[in-house]
C-alpha positions as CSV (number, residue, x, y, z in Angstrom):
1,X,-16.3,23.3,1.9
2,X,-13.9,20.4,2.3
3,X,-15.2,16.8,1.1
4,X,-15.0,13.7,2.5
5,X,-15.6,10.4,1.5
6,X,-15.9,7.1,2.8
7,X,-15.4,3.9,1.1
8,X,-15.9,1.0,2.8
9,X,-15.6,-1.4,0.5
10,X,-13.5,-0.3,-2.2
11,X,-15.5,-1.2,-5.1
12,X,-16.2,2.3,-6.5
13,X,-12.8,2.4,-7.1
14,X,-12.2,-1.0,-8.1
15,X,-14.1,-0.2,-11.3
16,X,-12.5,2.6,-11.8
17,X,-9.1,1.5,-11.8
18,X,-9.5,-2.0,-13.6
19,X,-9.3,-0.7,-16.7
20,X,-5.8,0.6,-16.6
21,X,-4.7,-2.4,-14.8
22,X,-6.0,-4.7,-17.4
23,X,-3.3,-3.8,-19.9
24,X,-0.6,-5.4,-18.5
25,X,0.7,-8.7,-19.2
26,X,0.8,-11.5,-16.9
27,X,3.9,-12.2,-14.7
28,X,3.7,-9.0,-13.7
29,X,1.9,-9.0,-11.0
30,X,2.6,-6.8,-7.9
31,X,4.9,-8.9,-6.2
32,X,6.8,-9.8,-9.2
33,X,7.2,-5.7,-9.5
34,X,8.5,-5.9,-5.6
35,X,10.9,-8.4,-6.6
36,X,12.5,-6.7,-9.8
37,X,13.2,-3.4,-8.0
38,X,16.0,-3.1,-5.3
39,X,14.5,-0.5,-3.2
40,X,11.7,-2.8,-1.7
41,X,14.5,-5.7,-0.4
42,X,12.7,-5.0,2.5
43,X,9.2,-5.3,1.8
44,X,9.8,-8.6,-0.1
45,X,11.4,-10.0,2.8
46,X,8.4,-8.9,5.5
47,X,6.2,-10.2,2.3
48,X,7.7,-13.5,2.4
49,X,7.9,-13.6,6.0
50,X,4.1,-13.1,6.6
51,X,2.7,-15.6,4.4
52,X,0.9,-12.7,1.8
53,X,2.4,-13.9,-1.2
54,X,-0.3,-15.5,-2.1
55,X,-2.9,-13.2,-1.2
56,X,-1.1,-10.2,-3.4
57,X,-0.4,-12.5,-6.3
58,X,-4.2,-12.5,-6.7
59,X,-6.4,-11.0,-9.3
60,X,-7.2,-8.3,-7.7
61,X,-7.1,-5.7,-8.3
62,X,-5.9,-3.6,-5.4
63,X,-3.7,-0.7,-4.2
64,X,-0.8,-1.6,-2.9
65,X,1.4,1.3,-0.9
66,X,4.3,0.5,-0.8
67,X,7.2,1.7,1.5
68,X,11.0,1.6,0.3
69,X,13.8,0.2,2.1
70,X,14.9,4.0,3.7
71,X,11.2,4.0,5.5
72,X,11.6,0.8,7.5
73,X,15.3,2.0,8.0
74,X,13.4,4.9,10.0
75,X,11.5,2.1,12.5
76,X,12.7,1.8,15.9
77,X,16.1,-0.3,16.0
78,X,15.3,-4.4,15.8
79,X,11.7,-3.2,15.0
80,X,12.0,-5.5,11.5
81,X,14.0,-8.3,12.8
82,X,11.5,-8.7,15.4
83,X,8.9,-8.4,12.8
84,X,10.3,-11.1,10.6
85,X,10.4,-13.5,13.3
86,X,7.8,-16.6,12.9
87,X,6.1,-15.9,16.0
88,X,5.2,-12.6,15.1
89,X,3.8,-13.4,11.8
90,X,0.0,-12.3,12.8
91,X,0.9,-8.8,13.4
92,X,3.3,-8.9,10.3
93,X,0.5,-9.7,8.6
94,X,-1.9,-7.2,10.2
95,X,1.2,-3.9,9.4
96,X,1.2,-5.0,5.8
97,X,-2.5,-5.3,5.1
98,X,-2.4,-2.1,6.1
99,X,-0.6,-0.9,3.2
100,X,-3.2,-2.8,0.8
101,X,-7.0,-1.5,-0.3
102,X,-9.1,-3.4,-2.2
103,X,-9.7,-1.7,-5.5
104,X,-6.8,0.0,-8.2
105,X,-6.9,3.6,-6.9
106,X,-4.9,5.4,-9.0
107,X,-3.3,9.1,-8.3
108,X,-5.4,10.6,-10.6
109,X,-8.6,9.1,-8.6
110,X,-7.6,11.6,-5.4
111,X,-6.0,14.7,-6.6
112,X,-7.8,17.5,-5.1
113,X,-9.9,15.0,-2.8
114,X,-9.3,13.6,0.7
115,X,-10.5,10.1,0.9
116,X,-11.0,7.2,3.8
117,X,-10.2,4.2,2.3
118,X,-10.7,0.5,4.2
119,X,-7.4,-1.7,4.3
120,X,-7.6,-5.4,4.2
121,X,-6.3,-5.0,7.6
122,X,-9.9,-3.3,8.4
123,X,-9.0,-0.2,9.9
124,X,-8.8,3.1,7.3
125,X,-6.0,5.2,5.9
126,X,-6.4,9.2,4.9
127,X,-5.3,9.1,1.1
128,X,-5.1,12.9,0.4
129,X,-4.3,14.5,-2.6
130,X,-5.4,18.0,-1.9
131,X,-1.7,19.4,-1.3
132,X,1.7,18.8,-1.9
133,X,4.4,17.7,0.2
134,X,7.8,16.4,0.8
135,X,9.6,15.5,-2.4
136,X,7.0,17.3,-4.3
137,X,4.2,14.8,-3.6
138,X,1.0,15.3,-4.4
139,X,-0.7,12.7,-2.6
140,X,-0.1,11.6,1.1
141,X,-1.6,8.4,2.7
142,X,-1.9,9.0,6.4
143,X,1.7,10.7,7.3
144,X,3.8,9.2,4.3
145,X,4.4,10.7,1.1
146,X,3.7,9.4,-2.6
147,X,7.4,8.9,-3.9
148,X,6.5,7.7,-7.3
149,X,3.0,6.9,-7.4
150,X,0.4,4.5,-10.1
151,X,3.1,1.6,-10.7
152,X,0.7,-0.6,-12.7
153,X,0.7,-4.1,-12.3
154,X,-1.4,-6.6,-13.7
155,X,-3.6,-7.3,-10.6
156,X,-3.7,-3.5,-9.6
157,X,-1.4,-0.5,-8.9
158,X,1.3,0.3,-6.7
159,X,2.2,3.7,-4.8
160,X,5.7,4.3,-3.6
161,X,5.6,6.1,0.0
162,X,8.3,7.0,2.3
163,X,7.3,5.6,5.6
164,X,6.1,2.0,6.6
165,X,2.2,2.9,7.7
166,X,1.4,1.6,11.1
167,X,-2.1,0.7,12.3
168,X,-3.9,1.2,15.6
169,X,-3.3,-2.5,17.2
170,X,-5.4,-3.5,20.1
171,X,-3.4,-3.9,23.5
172,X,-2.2,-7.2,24.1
């Protein structure tokens, strides 16, 4: 019988994973790991954009997932040039808390487990780590693939995934 499990808050998890995150030294927190490497030029930008610097500068800790550059590439045409536009800076902010869970989940938490996990957006993502996938991954969260996953940082961990996750947003 398959498993599921719920997590509202995050905390379980958050215990769990603190202690790996604690070993790293400060300045290298998860934006500053976003900065250094070219393949999230992106994802700094919509960061920057959307006011959450801040917010994922914190202690933490948290999971960050993390799309590349090639994901957002896949988007509709104009889809992040309209996103980086001031005026659209509340549902900027509502597609990239999406991507973040309270809580260091690391890859080794979810292998063999499916697992409903709360975003800071509020709505939950499908991490699943009961099969593999494209590029070999082991894990999934919703339809994207874990590319390179548990990228410690000092306030949490980050997983590399191949598409830019999109929540359910209420009709205007």
């Amino acid at each position: 019988m398959q498993r599921r499990f719920v997590l509202k808050s995050g905390l379980a998890l958050a215990a769990l994973g603190a202690a790996g995150c604690a070993q790293q030294e400060e300045g290298n927190d998860i934006v500053d790991i976003v900065e250094s490497d070219p393949r999230f030029s992106t994802l700094l930008a919509a960061i920057a954009a959307s006011g959450l610097e801040p917010e994922l500068r914190s202690p933490g800790p948290m999971t960050v997932f993390a799309p590349v550059d090639d994901a957002f590439n896949e988007l509709p045409s104009r889809f992040v040039a309209q996103a980086l536009l001031p005026e659209n800076r509340d549902l900027l902010q509502e597609v990239l808390k999406y991507h973040v869970v309270p809580g260091a989940i690391t890859s080794d938490q979810v292998i063999g487990q499916r697992l409903s996990v709360e975003t800071l957006e509020g709505s939950n993502v499908i991490v699943d780590g009961r099969s593999g996938g494209k590029y070999g991954a082991t894990v999934r969260v919703n339809d994207a693939n874990v590319i390179q996953p548990d990228i410690i940082a000092s306030n949490g961990v980050i997983h590399v995934i191949d598409k830019v996750l999109i929540p359910a947003l209420p009709e205007s």
